[in-house]
Structures are given as C-alpha cells and as structure tokens.
N, CA, C and O atoms as CSV, one atom per row, in Angstrom:
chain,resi,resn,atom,element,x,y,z
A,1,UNK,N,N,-104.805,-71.204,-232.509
A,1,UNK,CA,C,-105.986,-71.361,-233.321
A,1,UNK,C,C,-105.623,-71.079,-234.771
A,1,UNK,O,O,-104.748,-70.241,-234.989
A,2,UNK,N,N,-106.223,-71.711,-235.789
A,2,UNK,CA,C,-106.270,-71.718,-237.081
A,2,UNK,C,C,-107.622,-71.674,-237.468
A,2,UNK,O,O,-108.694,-72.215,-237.197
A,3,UNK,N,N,-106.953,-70.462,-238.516
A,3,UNK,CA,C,-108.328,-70.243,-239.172
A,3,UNK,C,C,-108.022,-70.103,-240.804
A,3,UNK,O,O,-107.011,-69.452,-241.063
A,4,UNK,N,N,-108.597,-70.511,-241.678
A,4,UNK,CA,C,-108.645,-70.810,-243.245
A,4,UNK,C,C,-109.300,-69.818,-243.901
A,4,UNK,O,O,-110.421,-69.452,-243.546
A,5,UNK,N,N,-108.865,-69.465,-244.589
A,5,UNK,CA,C,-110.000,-68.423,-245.678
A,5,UNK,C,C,-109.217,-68.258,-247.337
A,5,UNK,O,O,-108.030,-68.379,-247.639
A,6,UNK,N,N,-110.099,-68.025,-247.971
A,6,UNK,CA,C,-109.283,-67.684,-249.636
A,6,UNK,C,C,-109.214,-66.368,-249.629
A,6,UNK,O,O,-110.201,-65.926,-249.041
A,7,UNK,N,N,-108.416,-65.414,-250.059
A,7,UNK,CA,C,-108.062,-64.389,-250.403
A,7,UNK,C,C,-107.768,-64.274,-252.053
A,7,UNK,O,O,-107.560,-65.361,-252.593
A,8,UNK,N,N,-107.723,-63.027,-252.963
A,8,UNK,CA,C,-107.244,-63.123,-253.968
A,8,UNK,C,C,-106.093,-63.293,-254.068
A,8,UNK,O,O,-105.268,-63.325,-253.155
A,9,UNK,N,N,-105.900,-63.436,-255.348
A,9,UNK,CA,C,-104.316,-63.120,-255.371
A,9,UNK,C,C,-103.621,-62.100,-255.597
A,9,UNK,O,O,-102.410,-62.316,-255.632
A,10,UNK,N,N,-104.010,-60.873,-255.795
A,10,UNK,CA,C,-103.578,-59.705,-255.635
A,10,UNK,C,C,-103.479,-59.333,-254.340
A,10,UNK,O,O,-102.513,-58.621,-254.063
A,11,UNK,N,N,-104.575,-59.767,-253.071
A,11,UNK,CA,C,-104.257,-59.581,-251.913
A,11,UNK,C,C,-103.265,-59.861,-251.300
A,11,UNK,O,O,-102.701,-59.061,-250.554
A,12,UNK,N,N,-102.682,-61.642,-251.609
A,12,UNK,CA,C,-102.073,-62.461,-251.161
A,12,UNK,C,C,-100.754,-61.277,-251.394
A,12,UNK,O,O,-100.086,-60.492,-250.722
A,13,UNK,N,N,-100.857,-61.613,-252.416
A,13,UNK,CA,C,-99.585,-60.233,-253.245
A,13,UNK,C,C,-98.981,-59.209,-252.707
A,13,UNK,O,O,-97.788,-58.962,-252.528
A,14,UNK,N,N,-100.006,-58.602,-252.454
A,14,UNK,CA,C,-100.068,-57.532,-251.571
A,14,UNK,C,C,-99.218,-57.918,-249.565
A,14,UNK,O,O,-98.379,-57.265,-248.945
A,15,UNK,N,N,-99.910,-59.115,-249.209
A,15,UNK,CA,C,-99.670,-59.282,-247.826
A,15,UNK,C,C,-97.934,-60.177,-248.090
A,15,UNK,O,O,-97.078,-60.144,-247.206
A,16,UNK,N,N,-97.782,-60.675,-249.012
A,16,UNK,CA,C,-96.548,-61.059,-249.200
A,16,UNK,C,C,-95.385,-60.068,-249.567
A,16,UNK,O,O,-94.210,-60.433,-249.552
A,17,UNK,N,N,-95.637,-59.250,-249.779
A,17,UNK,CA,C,-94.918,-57.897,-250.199
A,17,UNK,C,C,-94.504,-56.988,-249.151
A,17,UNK,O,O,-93.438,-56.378,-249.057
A,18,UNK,N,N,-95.480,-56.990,-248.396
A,18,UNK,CA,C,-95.684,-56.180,-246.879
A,18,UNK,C,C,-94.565,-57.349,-245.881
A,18,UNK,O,O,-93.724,-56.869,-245.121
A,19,UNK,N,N,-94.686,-58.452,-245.998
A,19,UNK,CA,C,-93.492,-59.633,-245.350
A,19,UNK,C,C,-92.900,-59.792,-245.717
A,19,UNK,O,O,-92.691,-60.950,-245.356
A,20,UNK,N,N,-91.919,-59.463,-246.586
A,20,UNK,CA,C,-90.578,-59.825,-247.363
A,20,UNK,C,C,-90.528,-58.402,-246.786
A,20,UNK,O,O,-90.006,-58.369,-245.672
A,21,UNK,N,N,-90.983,-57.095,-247.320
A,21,UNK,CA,C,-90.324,-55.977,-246.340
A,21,UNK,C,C,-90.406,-55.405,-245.264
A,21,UNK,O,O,-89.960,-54.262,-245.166
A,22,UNK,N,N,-91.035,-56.089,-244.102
A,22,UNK,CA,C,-91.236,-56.023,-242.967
A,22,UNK,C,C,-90.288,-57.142,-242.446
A,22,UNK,O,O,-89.729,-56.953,-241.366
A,23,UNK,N,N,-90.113,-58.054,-242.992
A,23,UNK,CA,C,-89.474,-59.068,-242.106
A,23,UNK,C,C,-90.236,-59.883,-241.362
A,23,UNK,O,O,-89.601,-60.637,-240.625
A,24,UNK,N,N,-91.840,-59.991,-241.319
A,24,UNK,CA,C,-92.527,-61.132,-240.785
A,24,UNK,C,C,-93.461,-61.852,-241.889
A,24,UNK,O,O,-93.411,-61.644,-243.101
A,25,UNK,N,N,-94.192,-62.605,-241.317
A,25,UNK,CA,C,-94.347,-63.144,-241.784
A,25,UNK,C,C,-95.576,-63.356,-241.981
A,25,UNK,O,O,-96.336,-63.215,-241.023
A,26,UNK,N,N,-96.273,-63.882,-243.699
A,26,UNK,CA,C,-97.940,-62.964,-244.089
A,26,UNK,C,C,-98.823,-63.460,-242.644
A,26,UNK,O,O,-99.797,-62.729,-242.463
A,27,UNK,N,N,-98.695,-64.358,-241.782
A,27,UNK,CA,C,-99.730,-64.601,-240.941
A,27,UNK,C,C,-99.620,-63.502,-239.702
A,27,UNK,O,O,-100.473,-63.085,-238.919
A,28,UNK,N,N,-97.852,-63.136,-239.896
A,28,UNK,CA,C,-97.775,-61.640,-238.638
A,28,UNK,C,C,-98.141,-60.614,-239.388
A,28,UNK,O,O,-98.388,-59.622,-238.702
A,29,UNK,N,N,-98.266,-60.470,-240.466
A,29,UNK,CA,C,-99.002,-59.567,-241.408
A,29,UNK,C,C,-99.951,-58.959,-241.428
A,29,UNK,O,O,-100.210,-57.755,-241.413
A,30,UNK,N,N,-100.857,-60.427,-241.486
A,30,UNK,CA,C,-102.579,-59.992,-241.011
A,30,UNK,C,C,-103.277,-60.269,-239.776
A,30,UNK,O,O,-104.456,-59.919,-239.723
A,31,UNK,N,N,-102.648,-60.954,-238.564
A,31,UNK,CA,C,-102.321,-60.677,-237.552
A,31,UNK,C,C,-102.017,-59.108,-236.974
A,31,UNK,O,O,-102.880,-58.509,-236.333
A,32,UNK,N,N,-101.256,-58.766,-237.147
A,32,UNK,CA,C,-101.080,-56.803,-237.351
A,32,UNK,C,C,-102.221,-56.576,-237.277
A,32,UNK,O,O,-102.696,-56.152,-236.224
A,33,UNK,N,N,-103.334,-56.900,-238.896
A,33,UNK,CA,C,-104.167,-55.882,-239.413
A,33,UNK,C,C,-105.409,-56.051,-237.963
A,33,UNK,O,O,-105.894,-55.117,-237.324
A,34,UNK,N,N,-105.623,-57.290,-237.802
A,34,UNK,CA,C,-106.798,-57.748,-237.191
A,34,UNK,C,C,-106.556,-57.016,-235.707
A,34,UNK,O,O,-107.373,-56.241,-235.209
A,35,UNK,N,N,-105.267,-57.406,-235.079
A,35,UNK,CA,C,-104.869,-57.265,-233.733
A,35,UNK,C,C,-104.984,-55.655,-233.564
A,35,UNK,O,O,-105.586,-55.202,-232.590
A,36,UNK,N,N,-104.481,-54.922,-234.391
A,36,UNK,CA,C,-103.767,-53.726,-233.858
A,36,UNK,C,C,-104.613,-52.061,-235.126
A,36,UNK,O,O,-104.466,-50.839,-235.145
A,37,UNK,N,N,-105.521,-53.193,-236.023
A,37,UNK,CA,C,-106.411,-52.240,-237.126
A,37,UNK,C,C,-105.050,-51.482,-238.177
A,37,UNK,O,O,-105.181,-50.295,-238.478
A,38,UNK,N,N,-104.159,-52.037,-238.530
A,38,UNK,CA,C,-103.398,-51.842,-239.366
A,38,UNK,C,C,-103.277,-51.820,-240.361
A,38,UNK,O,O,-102.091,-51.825,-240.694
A,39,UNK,N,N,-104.179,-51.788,-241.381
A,39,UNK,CA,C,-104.919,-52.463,-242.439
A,39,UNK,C,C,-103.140,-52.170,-243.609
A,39,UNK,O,O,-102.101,-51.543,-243.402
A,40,UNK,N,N,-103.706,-53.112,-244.889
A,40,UNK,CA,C,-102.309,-53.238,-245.357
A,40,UNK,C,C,-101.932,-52.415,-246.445
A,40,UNK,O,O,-101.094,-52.735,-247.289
A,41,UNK,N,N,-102.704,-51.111,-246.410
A,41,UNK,CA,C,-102.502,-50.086,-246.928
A,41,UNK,C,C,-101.673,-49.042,-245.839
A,41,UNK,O,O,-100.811,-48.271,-246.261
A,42,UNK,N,N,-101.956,-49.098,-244.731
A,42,UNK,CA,C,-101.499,-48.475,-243.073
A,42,UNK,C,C,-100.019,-49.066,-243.546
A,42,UNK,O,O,-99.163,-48.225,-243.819
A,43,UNK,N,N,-99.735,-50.241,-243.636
A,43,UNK,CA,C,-98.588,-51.144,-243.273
A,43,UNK,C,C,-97.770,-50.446,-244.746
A,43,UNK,O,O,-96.829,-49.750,-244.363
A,44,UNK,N,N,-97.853,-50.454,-245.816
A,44,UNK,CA,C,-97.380,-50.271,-247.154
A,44,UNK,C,C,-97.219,-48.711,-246.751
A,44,UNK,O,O,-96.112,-48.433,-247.211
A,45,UNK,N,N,-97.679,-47.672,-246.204
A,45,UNK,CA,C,-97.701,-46.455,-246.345
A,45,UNK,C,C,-96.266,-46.311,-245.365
A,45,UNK,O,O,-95.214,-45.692,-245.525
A,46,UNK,N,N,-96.909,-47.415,-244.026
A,46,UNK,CA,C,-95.531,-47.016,-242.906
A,46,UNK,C,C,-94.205,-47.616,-243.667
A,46,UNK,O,O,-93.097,-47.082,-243.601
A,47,UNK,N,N,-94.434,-48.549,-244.240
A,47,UNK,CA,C,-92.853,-49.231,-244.538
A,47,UNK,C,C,-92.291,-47.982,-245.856
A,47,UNK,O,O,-91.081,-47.833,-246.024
A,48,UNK,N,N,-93.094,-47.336,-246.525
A,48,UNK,CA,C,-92.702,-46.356,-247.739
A,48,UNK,C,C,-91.658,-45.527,-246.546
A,48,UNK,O,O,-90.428,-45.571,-246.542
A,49,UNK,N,N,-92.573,-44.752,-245.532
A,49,UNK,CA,C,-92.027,-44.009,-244.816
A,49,UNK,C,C,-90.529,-44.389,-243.831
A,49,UNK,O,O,-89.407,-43.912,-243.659
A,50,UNK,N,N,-91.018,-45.082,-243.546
A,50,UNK,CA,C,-89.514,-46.022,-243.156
A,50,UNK,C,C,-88.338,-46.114,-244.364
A,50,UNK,O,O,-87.131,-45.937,-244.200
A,51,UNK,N,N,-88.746,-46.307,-245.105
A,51,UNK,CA,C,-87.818,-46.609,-246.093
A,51,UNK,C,C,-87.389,-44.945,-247.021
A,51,UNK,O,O,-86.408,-44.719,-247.729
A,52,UNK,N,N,-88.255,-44.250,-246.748
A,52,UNK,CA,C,-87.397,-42.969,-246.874
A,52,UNK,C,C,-86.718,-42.418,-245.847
A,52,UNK,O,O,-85.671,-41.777,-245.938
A,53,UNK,N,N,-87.288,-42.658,-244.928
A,53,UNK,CA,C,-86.165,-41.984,-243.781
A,53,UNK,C,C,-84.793,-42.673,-243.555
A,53,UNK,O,O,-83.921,-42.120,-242.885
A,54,UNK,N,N,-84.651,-43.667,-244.020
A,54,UNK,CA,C,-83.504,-44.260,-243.716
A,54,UNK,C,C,-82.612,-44.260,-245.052
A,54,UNK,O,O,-81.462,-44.603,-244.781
A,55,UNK,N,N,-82.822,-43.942,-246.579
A,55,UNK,CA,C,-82.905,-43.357,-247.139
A,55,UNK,C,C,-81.774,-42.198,-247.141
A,55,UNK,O,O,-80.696,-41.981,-247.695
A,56,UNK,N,N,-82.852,-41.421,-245.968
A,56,UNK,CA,C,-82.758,-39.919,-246.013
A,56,UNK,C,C,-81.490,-39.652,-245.135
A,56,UNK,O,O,-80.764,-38.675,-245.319
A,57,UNK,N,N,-81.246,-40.737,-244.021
A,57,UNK,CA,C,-80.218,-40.932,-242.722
A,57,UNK,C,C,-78.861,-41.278,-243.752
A,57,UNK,O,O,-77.808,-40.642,-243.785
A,58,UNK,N,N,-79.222,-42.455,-244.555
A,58,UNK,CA,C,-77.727,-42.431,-245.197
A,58,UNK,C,C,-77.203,-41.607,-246.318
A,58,UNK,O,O,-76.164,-41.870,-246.924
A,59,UNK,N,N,-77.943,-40.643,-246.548
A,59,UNK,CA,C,-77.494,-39.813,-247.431
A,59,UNK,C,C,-77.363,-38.585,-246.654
A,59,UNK,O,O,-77.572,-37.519,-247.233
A,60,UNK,N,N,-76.946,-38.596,-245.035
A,60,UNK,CA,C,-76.445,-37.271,-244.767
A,60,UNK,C,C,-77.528,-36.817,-244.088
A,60,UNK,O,O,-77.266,-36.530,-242.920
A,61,UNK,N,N,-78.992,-36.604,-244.517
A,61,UNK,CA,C,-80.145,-35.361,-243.788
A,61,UNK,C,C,-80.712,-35.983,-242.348
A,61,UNK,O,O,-81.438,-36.818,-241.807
A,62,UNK,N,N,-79.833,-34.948,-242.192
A,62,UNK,CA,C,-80.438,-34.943,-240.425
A,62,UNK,C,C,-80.984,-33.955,-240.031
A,62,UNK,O,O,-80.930,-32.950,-240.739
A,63,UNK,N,N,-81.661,-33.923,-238.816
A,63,UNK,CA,C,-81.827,-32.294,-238.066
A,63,UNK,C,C,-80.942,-31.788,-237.974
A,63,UNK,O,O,-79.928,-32.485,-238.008
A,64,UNK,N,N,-80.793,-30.398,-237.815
A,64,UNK,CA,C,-79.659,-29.187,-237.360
A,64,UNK,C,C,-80.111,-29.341,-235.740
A,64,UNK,O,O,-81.165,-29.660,-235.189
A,65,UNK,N,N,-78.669,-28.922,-235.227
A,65,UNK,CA,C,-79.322,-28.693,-234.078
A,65,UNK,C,C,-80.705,-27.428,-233.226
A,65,UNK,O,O,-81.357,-27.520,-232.185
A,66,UNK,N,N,-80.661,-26.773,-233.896
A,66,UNK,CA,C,-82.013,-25.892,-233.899
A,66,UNK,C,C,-82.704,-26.812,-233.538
A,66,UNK,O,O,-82.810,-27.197,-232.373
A,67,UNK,N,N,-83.425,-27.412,-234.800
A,67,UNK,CA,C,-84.353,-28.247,-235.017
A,67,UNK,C,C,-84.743,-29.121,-233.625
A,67,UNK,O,O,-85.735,-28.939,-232.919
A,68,UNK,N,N,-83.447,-30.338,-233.395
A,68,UNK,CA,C,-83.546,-31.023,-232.480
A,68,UNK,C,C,-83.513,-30.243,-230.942
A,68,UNK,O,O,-83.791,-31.022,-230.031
A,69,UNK,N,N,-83.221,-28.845,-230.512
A,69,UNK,CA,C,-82.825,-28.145,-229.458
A,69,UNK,C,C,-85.133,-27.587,-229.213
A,69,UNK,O,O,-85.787,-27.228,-228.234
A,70,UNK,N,N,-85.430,-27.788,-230.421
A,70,UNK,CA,C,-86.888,-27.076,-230.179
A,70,UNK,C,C,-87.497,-28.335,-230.016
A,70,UNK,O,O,-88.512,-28.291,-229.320
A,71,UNK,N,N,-87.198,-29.390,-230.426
A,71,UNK,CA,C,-88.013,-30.653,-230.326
A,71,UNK,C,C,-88.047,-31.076,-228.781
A,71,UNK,O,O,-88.978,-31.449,-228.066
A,72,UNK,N,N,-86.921,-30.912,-228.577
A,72,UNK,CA,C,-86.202,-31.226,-226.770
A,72,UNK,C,C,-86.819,-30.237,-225.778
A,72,UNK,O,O,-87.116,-30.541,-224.622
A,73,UNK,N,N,-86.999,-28.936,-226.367
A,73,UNK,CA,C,-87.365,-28.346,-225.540
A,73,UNK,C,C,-88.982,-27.571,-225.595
A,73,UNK,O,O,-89.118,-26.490,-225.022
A,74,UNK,N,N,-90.279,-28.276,-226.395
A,74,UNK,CA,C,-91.342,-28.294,-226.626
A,74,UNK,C,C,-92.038,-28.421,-225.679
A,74,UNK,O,O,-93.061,-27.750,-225.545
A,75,UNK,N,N,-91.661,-29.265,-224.855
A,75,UNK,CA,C,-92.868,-29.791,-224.107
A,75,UNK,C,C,-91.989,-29.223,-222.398
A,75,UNK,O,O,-92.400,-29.758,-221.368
A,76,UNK,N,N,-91.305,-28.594,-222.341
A,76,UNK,CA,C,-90.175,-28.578,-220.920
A,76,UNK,C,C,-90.949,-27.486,-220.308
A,76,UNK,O,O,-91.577,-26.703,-221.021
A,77,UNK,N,N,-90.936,-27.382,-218.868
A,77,UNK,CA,C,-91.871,-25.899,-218.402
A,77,UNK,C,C,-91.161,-25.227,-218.804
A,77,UNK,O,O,-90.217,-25.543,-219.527
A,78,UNK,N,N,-91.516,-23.861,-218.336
A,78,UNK,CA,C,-90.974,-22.673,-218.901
A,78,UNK,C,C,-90.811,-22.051,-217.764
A,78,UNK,O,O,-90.339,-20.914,-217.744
C-alpha cells in the first residue's frame, strides 16, 4: 500500500538524516515511527546514543570486570 502526504521540509530533513544514519530508508524511517511509536526524535536520541557508545568501544572504555561480574550476576538466585 501507498500512501502520499506533504511534509515540510525541515521534517523531510529531519527523516532523511535519521536514513543516511540508520542505514534505511526515509519510508523504513517512518514506517518505524508509525509501526513501532518511534517518533523521530526517539530515533535521533537512539542513534546519538549508539554513536557514543561505539565511540566510547573504540577508544578503549569498557566495563571492568566488577562491573560486568554484578551485571551477570543481578538477577542469579542466591
């Protein structure tokens, strides 16, 4: 199904920005928003976050093992 609508162009902007750094494409874009309530402020906030953590991976910061030994063992009976 196809469906037509005008958007601004700051929107457009916006959803084209979110697909060049997501890697899909503006109709999987807003597809996302509609399907899954992702709106493209959700999408811009997750890709920031993505993009610092990976970031953060090639410059060395990882967990200590502490860290990852309490994460692993959070939820384990006791």
């Amino acid at each position: 199904m196809s469906v037509k609508f005008d958007i601004t162009p700051e929107l457009q902007n916006r959803i084209d920005a979110i697909a060049t750094r997501s890697s899909l494409s503006p109709s999987e874009v807003i597809t996302d928003a509609l399907v899954n309530g992702h709106s493209l402020e959700w999408q811009e906030r997750f890709l920031d976050k993505v993009a610092r953590g990976i970031k953060a991976a090639d410059g060395g910061e990882f967990a200590d093992q502490a860290a990852i030994d309490r994460v692993r063992n959070k939820y384990r009976p006791t």
